[in-house]
C-alpha positions as CSV (number, residue, x, y, z in Angstrom):
1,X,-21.1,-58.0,-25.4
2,X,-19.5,-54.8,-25.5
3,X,-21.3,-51.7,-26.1
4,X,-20.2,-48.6,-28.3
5,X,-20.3,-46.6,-25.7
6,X,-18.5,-48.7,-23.4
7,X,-16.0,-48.9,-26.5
8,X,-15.5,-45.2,-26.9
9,X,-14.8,-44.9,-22.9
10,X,-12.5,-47.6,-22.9
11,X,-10.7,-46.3,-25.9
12,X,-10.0,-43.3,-24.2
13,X,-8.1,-45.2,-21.2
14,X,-6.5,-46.9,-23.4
15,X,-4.8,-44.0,-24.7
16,X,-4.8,-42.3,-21.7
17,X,-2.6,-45.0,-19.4
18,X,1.2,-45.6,-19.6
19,X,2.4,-48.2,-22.1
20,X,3.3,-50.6,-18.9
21,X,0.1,-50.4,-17.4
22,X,-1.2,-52.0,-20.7
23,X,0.7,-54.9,-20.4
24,X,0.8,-55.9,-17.4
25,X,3.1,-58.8,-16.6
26,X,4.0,-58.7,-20.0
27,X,0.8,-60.9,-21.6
28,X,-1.2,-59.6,-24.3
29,X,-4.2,-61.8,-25.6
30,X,-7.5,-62.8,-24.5
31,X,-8.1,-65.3,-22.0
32,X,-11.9,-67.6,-22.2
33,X,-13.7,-68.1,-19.0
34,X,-16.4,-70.4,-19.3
35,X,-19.0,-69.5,-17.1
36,X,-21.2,-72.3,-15.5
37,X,-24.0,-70.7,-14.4
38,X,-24.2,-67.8,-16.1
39,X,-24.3,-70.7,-19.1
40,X,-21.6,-67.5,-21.2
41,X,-18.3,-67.1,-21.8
42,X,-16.6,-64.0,-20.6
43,X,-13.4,-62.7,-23.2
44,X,-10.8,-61.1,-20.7
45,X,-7.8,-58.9,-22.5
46,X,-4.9,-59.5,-20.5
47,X,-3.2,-56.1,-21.1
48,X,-5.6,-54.5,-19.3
49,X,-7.3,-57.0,-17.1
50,X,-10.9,-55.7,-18.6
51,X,-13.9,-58.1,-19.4
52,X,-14.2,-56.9,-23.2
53,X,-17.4,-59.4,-23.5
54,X,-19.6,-62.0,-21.9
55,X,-21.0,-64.2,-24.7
56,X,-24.1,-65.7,-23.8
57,X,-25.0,-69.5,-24.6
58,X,-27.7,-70.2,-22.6
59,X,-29.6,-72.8,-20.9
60,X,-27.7,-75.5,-21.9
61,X,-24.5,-74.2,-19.7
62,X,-21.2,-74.7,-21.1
63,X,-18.4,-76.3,-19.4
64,X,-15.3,-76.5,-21.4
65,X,-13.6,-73.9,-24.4
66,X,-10.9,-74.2,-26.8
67,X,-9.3,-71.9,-29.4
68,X,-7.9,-72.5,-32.9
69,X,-4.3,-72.3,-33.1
70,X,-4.4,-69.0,-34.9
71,X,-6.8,-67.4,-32.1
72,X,-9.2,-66.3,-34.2
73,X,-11.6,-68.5,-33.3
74,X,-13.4,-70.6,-30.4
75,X,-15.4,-73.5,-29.5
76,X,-17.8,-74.7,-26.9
77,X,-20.2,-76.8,-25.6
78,X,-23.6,-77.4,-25.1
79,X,-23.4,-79.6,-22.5
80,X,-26.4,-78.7,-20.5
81,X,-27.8,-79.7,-17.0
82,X,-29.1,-83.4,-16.7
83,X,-32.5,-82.9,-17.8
84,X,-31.8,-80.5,-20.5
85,X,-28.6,-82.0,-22.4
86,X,-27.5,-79.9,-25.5
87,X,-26.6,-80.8,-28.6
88,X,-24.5,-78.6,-30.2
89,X,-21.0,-76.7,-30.4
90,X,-20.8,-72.6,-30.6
91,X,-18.5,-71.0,-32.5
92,X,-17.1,-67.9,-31.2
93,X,-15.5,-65.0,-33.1
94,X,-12.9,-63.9,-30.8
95,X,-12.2,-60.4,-32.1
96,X,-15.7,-59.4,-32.0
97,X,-17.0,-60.8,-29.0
98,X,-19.9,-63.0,-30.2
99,X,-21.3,-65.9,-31.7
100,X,-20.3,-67.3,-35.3
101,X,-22.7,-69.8,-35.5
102,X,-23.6,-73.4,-33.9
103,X,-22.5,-76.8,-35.2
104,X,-25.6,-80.1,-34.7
105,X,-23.9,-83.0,-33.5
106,X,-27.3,-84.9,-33.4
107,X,-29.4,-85.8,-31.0
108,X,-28.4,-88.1,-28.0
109,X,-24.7,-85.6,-27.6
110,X,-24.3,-83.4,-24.9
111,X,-21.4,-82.1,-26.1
112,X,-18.2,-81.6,-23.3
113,X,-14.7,-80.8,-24.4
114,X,-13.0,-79.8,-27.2
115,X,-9.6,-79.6,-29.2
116,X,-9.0,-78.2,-32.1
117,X,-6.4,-79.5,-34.7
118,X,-3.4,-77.9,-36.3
119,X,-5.0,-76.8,-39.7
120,X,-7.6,-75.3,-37.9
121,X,-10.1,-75.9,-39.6
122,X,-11.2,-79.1,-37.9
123,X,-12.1,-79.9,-34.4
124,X,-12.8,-83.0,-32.3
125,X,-15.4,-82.8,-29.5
126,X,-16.3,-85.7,-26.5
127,X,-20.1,-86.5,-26.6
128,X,-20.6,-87.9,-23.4
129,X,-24.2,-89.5,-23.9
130,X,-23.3,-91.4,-26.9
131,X,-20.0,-92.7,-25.5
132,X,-18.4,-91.0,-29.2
133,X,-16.1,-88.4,-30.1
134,X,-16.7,-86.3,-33.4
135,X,-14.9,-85.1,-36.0
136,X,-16.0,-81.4,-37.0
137,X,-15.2,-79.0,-40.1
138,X,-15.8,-75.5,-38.2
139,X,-15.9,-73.5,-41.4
140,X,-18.5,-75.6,-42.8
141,X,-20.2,-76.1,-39.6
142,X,-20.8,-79.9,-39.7
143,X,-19.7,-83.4,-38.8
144,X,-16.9,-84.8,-40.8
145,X,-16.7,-88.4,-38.4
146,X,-17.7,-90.4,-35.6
147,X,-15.6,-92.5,-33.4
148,X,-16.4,-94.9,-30.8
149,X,-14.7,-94.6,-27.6
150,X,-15.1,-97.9,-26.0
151,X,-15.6,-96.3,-23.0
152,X,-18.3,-95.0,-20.7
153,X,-19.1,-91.1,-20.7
154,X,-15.9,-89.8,-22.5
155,X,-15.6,-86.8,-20.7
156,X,-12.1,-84.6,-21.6
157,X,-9.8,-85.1,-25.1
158,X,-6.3,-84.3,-25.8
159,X,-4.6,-85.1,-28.8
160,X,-1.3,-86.3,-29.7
161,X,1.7,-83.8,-30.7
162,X,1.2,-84.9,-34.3
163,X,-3.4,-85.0,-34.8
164,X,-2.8,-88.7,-35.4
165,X,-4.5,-90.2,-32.1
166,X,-7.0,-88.6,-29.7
167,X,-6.9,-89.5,-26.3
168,X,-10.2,-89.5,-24.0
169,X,-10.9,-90.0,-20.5
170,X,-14.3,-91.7,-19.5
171,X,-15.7,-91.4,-15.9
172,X,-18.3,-93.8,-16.3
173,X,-17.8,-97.4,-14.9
174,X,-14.7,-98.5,-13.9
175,X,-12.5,-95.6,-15.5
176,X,-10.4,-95.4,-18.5
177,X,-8.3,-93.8,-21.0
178,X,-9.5,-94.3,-25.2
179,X,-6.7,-94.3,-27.8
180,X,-8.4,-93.5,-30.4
181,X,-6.9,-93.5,-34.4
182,X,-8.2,-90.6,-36.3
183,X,-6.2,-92.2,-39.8
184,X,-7.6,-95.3,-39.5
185,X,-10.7,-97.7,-38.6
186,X,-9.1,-99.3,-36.0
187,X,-10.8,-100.3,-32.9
188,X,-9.8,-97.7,-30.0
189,X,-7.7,-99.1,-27.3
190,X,-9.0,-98.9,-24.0
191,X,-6.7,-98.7,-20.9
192,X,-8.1,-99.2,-17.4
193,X,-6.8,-96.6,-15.5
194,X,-9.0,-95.2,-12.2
195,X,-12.2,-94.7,-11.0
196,X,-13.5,-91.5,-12.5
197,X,-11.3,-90.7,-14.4
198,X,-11.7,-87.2,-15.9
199,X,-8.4,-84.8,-15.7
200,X,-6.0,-85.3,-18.6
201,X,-3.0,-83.8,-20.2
202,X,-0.6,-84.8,-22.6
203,X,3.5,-84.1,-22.3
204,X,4.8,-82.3,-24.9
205,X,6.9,-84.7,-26.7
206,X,3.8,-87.3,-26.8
207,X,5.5,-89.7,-25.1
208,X,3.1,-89.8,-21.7
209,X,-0.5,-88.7,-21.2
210,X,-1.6,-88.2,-17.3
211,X,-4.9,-89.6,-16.3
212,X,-6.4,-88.0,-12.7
213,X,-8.8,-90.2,-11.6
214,X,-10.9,-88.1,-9.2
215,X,-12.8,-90.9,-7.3
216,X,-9.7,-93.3,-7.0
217,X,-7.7,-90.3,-5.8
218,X,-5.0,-91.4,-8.4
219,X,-2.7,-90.3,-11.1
220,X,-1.9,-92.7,-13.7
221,X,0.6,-92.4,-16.2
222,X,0.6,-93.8,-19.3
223,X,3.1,-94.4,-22.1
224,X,2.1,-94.1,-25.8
225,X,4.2,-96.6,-27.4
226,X,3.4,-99.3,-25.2
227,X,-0.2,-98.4,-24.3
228,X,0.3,-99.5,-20.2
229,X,0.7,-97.6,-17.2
230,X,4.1,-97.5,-15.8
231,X,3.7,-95.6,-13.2
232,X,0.8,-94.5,-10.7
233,X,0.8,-91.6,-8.0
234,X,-1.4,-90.4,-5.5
235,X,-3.9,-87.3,-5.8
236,X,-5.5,-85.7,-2.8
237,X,-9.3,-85.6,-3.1
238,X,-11.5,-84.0,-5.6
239,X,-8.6,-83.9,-8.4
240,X,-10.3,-83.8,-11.6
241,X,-8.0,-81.7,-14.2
242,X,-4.1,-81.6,-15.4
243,X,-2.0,-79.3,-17.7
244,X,1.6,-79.6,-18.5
245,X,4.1,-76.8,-19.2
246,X,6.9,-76.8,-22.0
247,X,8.9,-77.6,-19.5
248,X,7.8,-79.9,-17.8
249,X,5.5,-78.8,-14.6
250,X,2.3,-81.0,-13.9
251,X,-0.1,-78.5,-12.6
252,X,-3.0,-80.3,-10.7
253,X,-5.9,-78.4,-8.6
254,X,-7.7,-80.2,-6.1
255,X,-9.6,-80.0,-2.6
256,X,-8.4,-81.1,0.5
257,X,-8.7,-82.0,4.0
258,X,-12.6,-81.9,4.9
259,X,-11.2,-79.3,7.7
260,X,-9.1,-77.1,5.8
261,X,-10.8,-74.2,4.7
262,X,-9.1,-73.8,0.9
263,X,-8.4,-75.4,-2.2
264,X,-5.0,-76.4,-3.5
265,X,-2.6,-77.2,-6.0
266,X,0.2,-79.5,-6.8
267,X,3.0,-79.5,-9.0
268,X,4.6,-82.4,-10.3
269,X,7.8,-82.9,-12.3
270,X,7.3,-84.4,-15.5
271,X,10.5,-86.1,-15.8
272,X,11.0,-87.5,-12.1
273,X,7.2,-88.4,-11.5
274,X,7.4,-87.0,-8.0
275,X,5.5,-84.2,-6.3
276,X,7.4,-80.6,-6.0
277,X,5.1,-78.9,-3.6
278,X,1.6,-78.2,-3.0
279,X,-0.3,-74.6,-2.1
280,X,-3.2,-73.1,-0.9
281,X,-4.8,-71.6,-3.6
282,X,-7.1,-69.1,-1.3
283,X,-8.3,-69.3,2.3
284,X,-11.5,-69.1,3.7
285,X,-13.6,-70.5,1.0
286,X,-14.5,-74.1,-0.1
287,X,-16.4,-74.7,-3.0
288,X,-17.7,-77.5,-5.8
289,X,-15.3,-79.3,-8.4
290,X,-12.1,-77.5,-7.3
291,X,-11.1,-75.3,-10.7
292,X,-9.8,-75.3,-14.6
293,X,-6.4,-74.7,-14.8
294,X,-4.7,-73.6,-18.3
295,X,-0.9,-72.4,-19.0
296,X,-0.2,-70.0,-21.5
297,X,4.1,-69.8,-21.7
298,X,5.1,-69.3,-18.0
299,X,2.3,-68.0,-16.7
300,X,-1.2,-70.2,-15.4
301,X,-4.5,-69.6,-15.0
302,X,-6.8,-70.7,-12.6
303,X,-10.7,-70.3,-12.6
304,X,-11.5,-70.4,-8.8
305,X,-15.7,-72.0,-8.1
306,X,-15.6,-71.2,-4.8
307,X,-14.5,-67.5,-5.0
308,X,-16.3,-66.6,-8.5
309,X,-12.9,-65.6,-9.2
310,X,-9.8,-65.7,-12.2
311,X,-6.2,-66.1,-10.7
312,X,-3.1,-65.9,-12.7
313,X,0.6,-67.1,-11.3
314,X,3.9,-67.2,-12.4
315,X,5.1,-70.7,-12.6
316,X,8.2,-70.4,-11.3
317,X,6.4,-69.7,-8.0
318,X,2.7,-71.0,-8.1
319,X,2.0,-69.7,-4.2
320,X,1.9,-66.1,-5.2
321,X,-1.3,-66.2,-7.1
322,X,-3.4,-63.2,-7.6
323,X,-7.0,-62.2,-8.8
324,X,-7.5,-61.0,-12.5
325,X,-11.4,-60.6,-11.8
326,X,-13.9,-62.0,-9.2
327,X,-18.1,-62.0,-9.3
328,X,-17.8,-64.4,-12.3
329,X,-20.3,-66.7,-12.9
330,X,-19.2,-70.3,-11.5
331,X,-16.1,-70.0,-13.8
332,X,-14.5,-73.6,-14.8
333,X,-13.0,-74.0,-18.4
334,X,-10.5,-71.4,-19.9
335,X,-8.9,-70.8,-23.2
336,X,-6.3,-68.2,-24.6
337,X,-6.3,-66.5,-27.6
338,X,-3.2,-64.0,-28.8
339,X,-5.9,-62.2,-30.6
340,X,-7.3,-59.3,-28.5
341,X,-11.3,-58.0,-28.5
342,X,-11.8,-55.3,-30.7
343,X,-12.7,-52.1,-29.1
344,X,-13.2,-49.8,-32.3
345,X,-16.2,-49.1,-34.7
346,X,-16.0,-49.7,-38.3
């Protein structure tokens, strides 16, 4: 976490730098680095490319973040190495750096990824032990519901445009996608998509959610009205996230060759279904899990393993990426908020 003096010193650059050099490439807001093995999240303001806070979490590492739609807040997981599994989510106060408080999802949890929904007041969360999703009131800080999955370790949730369904990917077994009502006690629907299936993203009308399945080296596509998959592509190795843009990129990192020395990523086109092109993301290194992506507008993030580094690109040309900050922590999950980290004393 910041300190005062660290405040008072950064204060003065701030006042002391040119009005461009505060925003550069014209994003304000803080950006959420989850960082593995430093088991902390690290608050980056975009203005001025400065780590403004690292908020620990601890032992049971965290792997995945999300923010509430008004940015004041943010969430994440205790998911925990395998013989330590957490059992909690960590409220984060975005605008001072630090922890709000901790949410008990029970025993038998190990909490992984999150979304919050529109009101922002309630969040669902993947508990990947218990083959569940929950339900959680963040101001009150406990559990409204549990759902069954139907599948085997729900790993990553998305939810549809309008909070009613929440969709999960489960890497367990033979793969699949949950469709689960949050209105209703119905039964989830589960669709059989890929082995491993983990990476998932839905398009911005609602009308398709992309599956990667990491160990089929697959992408399946599946329509919401008709709960099947119309369409399947392939994924080079190691593929396990997606993200779409408002209009209509599929961003999907992943490894390669065994004898190329980098890590890559595609871009799809929603509409078409078809590949646009494919980039190095940086030479020279290879690491584990490939990285997070997350797009904010028409810029994306990327937290790179194997270089302990944050990239940011321009999607309208994803081969000019760039470092924000290196010397992380095995970064993986990111987040943005609009709100910035204060820097002032009360």
């Amino acid at each position: 976490m910041c300190t005062r003096l660290f405040a008072r010193c950064l204060l003065v650059v701030l006042l002391a730098a040119p009005a461009g050099a505060i925003a550069q490439g014209g994003q304000k807001g803080t950006l959420l680095v989850v960082n593995r093995t430093g088991g902390s999240i690290s608050l980056f303001d975009l203005g001025t490319r400065v780590e403004m806070a690292r908020v620990p979490i601890g032992p049971v590492i965290p792997h995945e973040v999300a923010v509430s739609p008004d940015g004041r807040l943010a969430l994440t997981g205790e998911y925990g190495p395998n013989d330590n599994p957490g059992r909690h989510l960590v409220v984060i106060d975005v605008a001072e750096g630090r922890q709000a408080g901790r949410i008990d999802l029970g025993p038998q949890s190990r909490p992984h990824s999150i979304a919050f929904l529109k009101d922002g007041r309630r969040a669902v969360a993947t508990l990947e032990l218990s083959d569940r999703v929950a339900i959680v009131d963040v101001p009150g800080r406990n559990v409204i519901r549990m759902y069954p999955t139907g599948g085997r370790e729900g790993h990553m949730v998305r939810l549809s445009p309008d909070d009613t369904r929440a969709y999960v990917t489960s890497r367990g077994a033979a793969g699949t996608l949950s469709v689960i009502s949050l209105e209703d006690d119905r039964p989830p629907v589960v669709i059989p998509t890929g082995e491993g299936a983990e990476g998932l993203a839905v398009s911005p009308d609602g009308s398709e959610v992309w599956v990667v399945n990491r160990l089929a080296g697959t992408i399946s596509i599946v329509d919401t009205r008709s709960l099947t998959v119309p369409a399947t592509l392939d994924v080079p190795p190691d593929a396990r996230r997606a993200e779409i843009s408002a209009g209509g990129r599929v961003l999907v990192p992943h490894g390669g060759p065994p004898d190329a020395p980098a890590q890559f990523l595609s871009v799809y086109d929603l509409r078409r279904r078809a590949l646009i092109g494919r980039h190095a993301m940086h030479e020279g290194r290879k690491g584990p899990g490939g990285f997070g992506i997350h797009i904010v507008g028409e810029r994306a993030f990327a937290s790179d393993r194997a270089g302990r580094a944050l990239l940011a690109l321009d999607l309208a040309n994803v081969a000019t990426a760039g470092a924000i900050a290196t010397g992380l922590d095995d970064p993986d999950g990111l987040a943005y908020s609009p709100v910035r980290v204060a820097v002032l004393e009360r």
